[in-house]
C-alpha positions as CSV (number, residue, x, y, z in Angstrom):
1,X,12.7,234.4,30.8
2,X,11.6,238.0,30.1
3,X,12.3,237.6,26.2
4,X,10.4,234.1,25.9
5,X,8.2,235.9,27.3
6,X,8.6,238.8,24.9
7,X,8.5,236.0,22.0
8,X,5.0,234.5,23.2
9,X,3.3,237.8,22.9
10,X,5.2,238.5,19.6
11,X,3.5,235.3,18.7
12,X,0.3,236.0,20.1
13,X,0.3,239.3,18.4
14,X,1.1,238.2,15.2
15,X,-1.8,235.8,15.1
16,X,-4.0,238.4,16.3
17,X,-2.9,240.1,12.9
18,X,-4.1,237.8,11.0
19,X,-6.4,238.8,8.0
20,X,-10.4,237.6,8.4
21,X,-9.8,236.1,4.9
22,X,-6.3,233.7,6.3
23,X,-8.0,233.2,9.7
24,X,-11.4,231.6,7.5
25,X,-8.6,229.6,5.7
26,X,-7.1,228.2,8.7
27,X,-10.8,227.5,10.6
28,X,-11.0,225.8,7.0
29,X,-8.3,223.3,7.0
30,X,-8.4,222.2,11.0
31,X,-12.3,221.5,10.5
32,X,-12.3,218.0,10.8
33,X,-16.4,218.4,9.7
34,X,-15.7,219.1,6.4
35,X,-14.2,215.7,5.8
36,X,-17.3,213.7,6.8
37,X,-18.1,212.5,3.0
38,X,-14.8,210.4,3.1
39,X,-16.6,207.7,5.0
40,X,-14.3,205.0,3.7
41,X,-15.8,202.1,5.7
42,X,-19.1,201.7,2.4
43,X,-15.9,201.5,0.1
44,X,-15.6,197.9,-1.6
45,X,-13.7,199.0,-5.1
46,X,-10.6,200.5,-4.9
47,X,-8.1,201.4,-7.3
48,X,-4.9,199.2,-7.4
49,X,-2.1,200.7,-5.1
50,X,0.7,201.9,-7.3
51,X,3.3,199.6,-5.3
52,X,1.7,196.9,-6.1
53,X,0.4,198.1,-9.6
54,X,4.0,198.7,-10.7
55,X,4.9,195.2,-10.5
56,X,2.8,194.5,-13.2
57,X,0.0,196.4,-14.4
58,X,-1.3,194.3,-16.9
59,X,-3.0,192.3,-14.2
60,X,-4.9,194.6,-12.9
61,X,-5.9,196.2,-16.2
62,X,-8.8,195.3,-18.3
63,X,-8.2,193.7,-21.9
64,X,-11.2,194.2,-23.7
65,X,-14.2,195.4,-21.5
66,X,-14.9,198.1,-19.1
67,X,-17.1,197.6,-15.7
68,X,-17.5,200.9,-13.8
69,X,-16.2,204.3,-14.0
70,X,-12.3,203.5,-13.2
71,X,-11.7,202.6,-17.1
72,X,-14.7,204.0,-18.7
73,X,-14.0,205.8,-21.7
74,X,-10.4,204.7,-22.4
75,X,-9.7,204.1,-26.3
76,X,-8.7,201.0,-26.6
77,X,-12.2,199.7,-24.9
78,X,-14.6,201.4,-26.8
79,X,-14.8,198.5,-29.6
80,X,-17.0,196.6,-26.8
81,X,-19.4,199.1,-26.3
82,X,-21.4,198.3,-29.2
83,X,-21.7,195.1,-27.8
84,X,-22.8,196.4,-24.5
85,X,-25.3,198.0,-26.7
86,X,-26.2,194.9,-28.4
87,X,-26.9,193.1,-25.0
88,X,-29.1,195.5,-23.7
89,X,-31.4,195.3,-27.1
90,X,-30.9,191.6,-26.2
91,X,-32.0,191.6,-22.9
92,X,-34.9,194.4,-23.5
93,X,-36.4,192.1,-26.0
94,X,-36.4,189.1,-23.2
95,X,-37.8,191.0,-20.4
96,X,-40.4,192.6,-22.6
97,X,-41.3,195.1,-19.5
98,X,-40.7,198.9,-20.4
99,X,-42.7,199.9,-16.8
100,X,-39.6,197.5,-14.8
101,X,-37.2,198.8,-16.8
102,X,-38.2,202.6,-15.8
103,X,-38.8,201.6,-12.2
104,X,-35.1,200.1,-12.2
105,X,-33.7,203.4,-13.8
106,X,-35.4,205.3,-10.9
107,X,-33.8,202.7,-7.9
108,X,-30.4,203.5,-9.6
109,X,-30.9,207.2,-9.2
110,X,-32.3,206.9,-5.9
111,X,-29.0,204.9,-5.0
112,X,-26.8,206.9,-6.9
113,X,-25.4,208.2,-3.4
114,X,-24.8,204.9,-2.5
115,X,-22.8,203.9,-5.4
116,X,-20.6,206.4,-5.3
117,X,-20.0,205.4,-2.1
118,X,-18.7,202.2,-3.1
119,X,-15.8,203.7,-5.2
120,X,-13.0,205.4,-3.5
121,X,-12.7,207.7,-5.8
122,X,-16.0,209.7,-6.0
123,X,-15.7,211.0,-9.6
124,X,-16.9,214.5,-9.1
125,X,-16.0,215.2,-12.8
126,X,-18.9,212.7,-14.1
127,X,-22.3,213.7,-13.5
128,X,-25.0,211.6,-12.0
129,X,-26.9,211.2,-15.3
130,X,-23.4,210.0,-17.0
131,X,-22.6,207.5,-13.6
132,X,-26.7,206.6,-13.9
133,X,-26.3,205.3,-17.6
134,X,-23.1,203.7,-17.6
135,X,-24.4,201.6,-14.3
136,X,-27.4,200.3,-16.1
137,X,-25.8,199.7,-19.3
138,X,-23.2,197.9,-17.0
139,X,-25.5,196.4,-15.3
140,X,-27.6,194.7,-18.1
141,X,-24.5,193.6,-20.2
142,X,-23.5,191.4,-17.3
143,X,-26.8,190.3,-16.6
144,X,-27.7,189.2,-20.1
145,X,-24.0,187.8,-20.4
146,X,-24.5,185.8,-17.2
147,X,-27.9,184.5,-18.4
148,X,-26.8,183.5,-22.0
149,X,-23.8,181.8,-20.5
150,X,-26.0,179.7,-18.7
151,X,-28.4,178.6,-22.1
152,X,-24.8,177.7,-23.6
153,X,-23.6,175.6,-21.2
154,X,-27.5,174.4,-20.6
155,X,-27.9,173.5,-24.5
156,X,-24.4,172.0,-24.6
157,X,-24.6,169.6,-21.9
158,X,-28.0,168.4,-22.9
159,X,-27.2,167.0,-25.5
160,X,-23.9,165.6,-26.9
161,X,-21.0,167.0,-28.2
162,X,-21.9,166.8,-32.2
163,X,-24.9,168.9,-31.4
164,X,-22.9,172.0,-31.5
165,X,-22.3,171.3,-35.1
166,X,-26.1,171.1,-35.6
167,X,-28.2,173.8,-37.8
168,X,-30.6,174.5,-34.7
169,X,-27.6,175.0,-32.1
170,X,-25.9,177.3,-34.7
171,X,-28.8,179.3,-35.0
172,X,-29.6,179.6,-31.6
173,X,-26.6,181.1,-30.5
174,X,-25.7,183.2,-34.2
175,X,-26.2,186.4,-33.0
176,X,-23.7,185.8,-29.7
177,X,-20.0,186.8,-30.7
178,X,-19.1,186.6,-27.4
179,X,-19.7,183.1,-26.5
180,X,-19.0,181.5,-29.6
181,X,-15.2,182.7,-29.3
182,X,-14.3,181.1,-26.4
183,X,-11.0,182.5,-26.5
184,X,-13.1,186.1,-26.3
185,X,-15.3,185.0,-23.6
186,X,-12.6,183.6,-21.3
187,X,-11.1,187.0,-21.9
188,X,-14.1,189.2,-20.6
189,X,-14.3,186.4,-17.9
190,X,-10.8,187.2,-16.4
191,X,-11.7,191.1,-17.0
192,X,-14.9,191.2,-14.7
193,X,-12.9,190.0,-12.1
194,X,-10.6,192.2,-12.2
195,X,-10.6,195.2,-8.9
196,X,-11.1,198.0,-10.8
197,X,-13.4,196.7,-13.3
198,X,-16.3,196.1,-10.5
199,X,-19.6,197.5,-9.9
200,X,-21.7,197.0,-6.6
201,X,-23.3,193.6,-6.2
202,X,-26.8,195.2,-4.9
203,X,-27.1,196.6,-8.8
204,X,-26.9,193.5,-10.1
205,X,-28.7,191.3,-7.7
206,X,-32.1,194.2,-7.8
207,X,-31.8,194.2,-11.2
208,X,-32.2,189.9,-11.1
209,X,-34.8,189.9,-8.6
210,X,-36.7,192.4,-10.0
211,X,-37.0,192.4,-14.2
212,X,-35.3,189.1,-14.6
213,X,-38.5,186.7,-16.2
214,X,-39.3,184.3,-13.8
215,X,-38.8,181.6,-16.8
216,X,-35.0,182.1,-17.0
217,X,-35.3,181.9,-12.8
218,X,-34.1,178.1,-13.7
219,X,-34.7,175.8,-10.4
220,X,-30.6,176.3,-9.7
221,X,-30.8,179.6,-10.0
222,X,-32.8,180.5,-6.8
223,X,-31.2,183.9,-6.9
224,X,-28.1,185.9,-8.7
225,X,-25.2,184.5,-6.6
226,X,-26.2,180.8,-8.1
227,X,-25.6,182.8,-11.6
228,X,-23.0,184.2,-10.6
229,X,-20.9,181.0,-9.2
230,X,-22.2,179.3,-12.1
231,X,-20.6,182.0,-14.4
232,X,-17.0,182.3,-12.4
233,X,-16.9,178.0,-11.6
234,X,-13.9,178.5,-14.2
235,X,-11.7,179.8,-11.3
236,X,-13.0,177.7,-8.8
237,X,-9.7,175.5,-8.5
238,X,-12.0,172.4,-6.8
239,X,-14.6,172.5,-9.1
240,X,-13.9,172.7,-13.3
241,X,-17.5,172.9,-14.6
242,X,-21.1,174.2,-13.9
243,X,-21.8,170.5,-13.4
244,X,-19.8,170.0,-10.2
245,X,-20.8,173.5,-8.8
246,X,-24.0,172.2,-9.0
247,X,-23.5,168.7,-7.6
248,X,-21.2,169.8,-4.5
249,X,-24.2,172.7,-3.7
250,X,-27.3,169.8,-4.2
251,X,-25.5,167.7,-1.7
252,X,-23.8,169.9,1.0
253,X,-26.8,172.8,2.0
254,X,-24.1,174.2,4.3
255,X,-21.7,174.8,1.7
256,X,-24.9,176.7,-0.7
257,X,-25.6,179.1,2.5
258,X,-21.8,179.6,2.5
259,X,-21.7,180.9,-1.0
260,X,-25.3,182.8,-0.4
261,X,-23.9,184.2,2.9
262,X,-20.2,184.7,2.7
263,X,-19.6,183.3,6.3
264,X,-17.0,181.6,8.1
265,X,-17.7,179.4,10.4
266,X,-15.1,178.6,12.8
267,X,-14.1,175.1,13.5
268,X,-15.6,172.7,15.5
269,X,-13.3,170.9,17.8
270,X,-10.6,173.7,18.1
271,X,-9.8,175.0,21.9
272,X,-11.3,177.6,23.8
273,X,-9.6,179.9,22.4
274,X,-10.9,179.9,18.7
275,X,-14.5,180.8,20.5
276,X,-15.7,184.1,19.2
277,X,-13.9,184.0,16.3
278,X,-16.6,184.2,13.9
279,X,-17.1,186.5,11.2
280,X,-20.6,188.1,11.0
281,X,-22.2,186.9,7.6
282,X,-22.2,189.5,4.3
283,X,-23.4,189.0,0.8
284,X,-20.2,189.6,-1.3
285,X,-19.3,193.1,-2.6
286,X,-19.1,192.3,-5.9
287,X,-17.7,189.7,-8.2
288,X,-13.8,190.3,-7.0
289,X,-15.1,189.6,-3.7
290,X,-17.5,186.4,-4.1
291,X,-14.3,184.9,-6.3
292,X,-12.6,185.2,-2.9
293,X,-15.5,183.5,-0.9
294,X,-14.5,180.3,-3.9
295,X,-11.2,179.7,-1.9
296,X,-12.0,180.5,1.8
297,X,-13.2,177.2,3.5
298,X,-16.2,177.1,5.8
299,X,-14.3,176.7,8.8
300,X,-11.5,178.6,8.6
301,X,-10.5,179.5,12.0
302,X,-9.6,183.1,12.9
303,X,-7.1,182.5,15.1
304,X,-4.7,185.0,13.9
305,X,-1.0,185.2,14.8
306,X,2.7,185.5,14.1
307,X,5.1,182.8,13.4
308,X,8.1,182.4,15.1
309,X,10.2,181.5,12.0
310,X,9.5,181.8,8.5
311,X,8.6,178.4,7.1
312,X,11.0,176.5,5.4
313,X,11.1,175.1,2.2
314,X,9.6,172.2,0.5
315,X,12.9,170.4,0.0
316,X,14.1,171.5,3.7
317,X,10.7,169.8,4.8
318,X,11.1,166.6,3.2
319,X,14.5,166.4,4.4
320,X,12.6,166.4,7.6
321,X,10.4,163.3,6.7
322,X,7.2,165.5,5.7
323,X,4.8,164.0,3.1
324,X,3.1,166.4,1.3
325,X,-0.2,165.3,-0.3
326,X,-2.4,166.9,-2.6
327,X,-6.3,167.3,-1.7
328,X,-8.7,167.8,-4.4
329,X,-11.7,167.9,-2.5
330,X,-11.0,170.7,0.4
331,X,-11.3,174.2,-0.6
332,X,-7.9,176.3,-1.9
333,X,-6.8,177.9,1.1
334,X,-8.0,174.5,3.7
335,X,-4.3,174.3,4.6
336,X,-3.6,171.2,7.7
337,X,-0.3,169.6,9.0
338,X,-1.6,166.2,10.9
339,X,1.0,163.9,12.8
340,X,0.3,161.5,15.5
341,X,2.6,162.3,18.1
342,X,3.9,158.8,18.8
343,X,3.9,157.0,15.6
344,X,5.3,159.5,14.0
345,X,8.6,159.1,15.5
346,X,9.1,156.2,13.2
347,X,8.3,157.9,9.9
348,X,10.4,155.7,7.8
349,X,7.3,153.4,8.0
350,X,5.1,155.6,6.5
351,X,5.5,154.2,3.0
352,X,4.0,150.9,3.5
353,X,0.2,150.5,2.2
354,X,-1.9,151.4,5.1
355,X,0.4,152.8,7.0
356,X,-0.4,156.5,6.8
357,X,-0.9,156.9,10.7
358,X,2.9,156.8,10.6
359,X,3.6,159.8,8.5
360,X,3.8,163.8,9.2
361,X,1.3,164.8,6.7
362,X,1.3,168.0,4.8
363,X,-2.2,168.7,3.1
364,X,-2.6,170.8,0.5
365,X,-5.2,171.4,-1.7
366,X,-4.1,171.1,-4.7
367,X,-3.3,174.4,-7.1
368,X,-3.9,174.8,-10.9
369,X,-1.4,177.3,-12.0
370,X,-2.7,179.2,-15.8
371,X,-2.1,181.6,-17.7
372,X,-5.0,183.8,-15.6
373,X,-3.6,182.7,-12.3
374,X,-0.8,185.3,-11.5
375,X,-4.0,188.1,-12.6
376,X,-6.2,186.6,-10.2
377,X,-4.1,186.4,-6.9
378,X,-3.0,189.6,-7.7
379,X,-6.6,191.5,-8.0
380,X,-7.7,189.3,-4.7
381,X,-4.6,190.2,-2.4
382,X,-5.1,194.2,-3.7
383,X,-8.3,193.7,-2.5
384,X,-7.3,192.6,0.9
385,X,-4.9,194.7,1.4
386,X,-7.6,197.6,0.8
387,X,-10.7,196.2,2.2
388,X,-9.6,193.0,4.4
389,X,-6.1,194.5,6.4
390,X,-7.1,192.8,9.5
391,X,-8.4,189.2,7.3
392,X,-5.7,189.0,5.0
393,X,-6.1,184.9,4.0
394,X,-5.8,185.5,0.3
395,X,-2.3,187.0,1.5
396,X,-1.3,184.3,3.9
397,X,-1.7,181.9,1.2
398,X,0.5,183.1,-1.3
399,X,2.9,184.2,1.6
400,X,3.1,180.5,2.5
401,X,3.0,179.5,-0.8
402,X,6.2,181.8,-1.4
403,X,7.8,180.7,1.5
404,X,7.7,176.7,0.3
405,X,9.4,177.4,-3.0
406,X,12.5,178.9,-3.5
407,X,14.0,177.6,-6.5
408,X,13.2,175.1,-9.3
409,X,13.6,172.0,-7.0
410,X,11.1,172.7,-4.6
411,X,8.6,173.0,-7.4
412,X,9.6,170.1,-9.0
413,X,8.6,168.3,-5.8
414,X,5.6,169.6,-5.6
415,X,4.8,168.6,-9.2
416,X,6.0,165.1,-8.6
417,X,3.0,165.1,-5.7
418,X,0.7,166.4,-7.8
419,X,-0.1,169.4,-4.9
420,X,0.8,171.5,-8.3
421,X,-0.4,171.1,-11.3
422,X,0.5,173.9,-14.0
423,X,0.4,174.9,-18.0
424,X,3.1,177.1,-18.0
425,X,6.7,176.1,-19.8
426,X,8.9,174.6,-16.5
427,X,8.9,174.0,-13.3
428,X,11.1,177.7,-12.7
429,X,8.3,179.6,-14.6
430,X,6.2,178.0,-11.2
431,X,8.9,179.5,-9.1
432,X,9.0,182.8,-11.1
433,X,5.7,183.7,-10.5
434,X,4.7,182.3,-6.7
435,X,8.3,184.5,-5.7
436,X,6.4,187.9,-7.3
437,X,3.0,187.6,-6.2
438,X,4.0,188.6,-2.4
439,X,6.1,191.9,-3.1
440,X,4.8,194.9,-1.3
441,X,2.4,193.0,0.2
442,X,2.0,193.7,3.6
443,X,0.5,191.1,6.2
444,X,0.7,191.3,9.7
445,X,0.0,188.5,11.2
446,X,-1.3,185.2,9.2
447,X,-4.3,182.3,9.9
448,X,-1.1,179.6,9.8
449,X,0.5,180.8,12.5
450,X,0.2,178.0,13.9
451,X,0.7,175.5,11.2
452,X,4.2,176.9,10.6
453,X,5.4,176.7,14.1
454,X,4.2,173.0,14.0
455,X,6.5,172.2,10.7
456,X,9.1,174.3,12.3
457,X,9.1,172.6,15.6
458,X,9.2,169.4,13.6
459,X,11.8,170.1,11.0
460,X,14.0,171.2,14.0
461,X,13.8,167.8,16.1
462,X,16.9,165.8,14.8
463,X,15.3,162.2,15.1
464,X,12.5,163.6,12.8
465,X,16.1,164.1,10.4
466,X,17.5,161.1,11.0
467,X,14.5,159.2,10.2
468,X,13.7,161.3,6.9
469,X,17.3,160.2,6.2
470,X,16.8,156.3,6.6
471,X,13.3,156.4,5.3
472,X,14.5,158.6,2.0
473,X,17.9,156.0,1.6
474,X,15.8,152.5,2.5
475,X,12.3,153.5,2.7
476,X,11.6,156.1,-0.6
477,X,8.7,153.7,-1.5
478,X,7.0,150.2,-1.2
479,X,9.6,148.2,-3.3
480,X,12.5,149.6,-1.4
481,X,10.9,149.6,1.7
482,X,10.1,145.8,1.0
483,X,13.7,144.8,0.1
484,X,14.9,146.9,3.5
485,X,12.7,144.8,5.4
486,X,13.6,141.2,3.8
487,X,17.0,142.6,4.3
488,X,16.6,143.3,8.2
489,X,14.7,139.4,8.1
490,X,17.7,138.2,6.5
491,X,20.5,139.8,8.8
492,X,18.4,138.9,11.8
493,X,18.1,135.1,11.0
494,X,21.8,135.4,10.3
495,X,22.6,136.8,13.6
496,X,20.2,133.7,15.0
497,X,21.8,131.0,13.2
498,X,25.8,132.5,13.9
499,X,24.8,133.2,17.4
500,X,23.6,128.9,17.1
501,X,26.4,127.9,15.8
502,X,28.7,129.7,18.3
503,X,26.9,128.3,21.0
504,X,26.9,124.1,19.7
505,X,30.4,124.9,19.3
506,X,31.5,125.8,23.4
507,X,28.5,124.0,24.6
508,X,28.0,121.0,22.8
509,X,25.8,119.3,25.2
């Protein structure tokens, strides 16, 4: 006891020893104060983990064009900033307004605080002069990019397809190397998307509001984020042109405040339980972020859980008498497993016309699979796992994407209903690249919970089985289904006329 004691004091003495130089050290590294700039909850751009980076880097790295100070200055992207250049001479010569153009230079410096916030990385080494410039020049690219590709697709569906060949059309868009290559300008497309290639939305939107000419303000354009989904409708996977962006926003107001506000509403109908669960409205971050509002559907619940198995595969769930079907007008990640619980039970008639009350039905919007897709689920979960931990959806798709294909035959199925349609070389290519997207991702709990238990629960009933089993051998489609029946017609008017037979015979009276 005596030489603890002797030990304490030893201890006590030798921190009394200390120098005034190590004890300032020490007071220096245990002051939590001195960490209060790392306020990490303003962060929105992030730079890719390294776990997942490593998987393939080429999909988070930009191609031809850099946004933002992550890439700025790199060699091989310098050859697009004479365009950058260009654009801004562009776009100074449309907004004709030298005084707006000052007054916007002196917002970004007053917000030059609050940009940096937005990065993870602060970039000490560049100065707020160099992080001032690059923003606007940034900023003014993408504005006169966004607005141009509005004109293009404005002239071009105007008028019909031979007028692109026309003097006056040629003319008009001469000077504009970027949109006349369209192979270049799907190329910067998939690059401003990318996570590391982002700057904050606010920029872009002040600059609209504020120097943008009132006579490019076209009627659909009733502020930036119209431009912008009008710009990006490329990767919307339920809507292929401008056009249909457009139409679908003209005729469902809810939808247009859902891309305006970001929200999700929950669902109406659900239990109790679902109450609360809505998330408080934000305008997007930037463009990474809005491209994520394209897939999330209005009423996504946020009912999040864990399943109590993982899901199994497409093939295992038709064995089970599932029908997937493909949806073309719900949004990407508006997943839904509907069965009546009675009717059901007899799933072999689910293939007659008119039937469908019968069937265990699997909806699923339906997925275009690209050459860019594999770059954009991987720049949207890297964003989630950064900025949405706790709301991972973009995750939870992919992870029950993943979990329905295994091998070659389960996308082959999938194909066959059309829930996937893809431009890559086979089928395994499919497989190949759903398996990847979910390594080192990290999900805790996922919005399907309880979707999964219900195809579990159902895939484990044996009748559900057996049924899937006489409906795949006797009931696969209409024809078949109609020769089963004839058949069963047939036996049973057998059975009648042996069973009348049998009786004249023993009682003839």
């Amino acid at each position: 006891m005596a030489h603890a004691d002797n030990n304490n004091t030893s201890c006590y003495h030798h921190a009394a020893s200390l120098s005034e130089t190590e004890f300032e050290m020490l007071k220096h590294i245990i002051d939590i104060p001195v960490l209060e700039d790392l306020r990490l909850s303003e962060c929105s751009i992030y730079t890719v983990p390294y776990n997942l980076r490593k998987v393939n880097e080429e999909a988070y790295t930009p191609q031809w064009i850099s946004i933002g100070p992550i890439h700025f200055g790199k060699q091989e992207l310098k050859p697009m900033q004479e365009h950058k250049k260009r654009y801004f001479h562009f776009f100074w010569e449309r907004v004709s307004n030298e005084q707006g153009m000052k007054g916007y230079k002196d917002y970004l410096e007053k917000k030059e605080e609050e940009i940096r916030q937005c990065y993870a990385d602060k970039f000490p080494s560049i100065s707020k002069d160099e992080l001032i410039d690059m923003i606007l020049l940034d900023a003014v690219f993408i504005m006169e990019l966004l607005l141009r590709n509005s004109c293009w697709k404005s002239d071009t569906s105007k008028h019909a397809q031979e007028y692109k060949q026309t003097k006056s059309f040629r003319q008009k868009h001469s000077d504009d190397y970027i949109l006349t290559q369209s192979w270049l300008s799907k190329d910067i497309t998939r690059d401003l998307i990318l996570l590391e290639n982002q700057i904050p939305f606010f920029v872009l939107q002040k600059l609209y509001e504020s120097i943008v000419p009132e006579d490019d303000k076209k009627r659909e354009h009733a502020s930036f984020v119209d431009l912008a989904i009008e710009y990006f409708a490329f990767y919307d996977t339920q809507m292929s042109s401008s056009d249909e962006t457009k139409l679908i926003l003209d005729k469902n107001p809810s939808r247009k405040q859902y891309y305006f506000s970001g929200s999700i509403r929950p669902s109406k109908g659900k239990s109790n339980k679902h109450k609360g669960s809505k998330e408080r409205c934000k305008k997007p971050k930037h463009f990474a972020d809005l491209l994520r509002y394209f897939y999330l559907p209005t009423n996504l619940c946020g009912n999040m859980g864990c399943a109590n198995h993982v899901l199994r595969t497409a093939t295992k769930l038709q064995e089970s008498g599932v029908s997937f079907e493909k949806d073309v007008k719900r949004r990407l990640l508006d997943i839904t497993f509907e069965k009546k619980p009675i009717l059901s039970y007899f799933i072999c008639l689910g293939c007659l016309p008119y039937l469908n009350h019968f069937k265990a039905r699997f909806r699923i919007p339906q997925l275009k699979v690209d050459h860019t897709t594999e770059c954009v689920f991987r720049n949207l979960i890297a964003f989630e796992q950064c900025h949405y931990p706790e709301q991972p959806y973009i995750c939870n798709y992919v992870s029950l994407i993943d979990s329905l294909i295994h091998t070659q035959h389960d996308v082959e199925l999938l194909v066959e209903k059309e829930v996937i349609v893809h431009e890559l070389g086979s089928d395994k290519e499919v497989a190949t690249l759903v398996n990847g997207l979910s390594k080192h991702v990290v999900a805790n709990s996922t919005c399907y919970c309880e979707t999964i238990n219900e195809l579990n629960m159902h895939y484990q009933n044996i009748w559900n089985r057996t049924m899937a089993k006489l409906w795949l051998v006797y009931f696969r489609d209409p024809w078949r289904a109609s020769s089963t029946m004839v058949g069963v017609v047939v036996l049973i008017f057998a059975i009648f006329q042996f069973t009348r037979a049998v009786r004249q015979l023993f009682y003839p009276s």
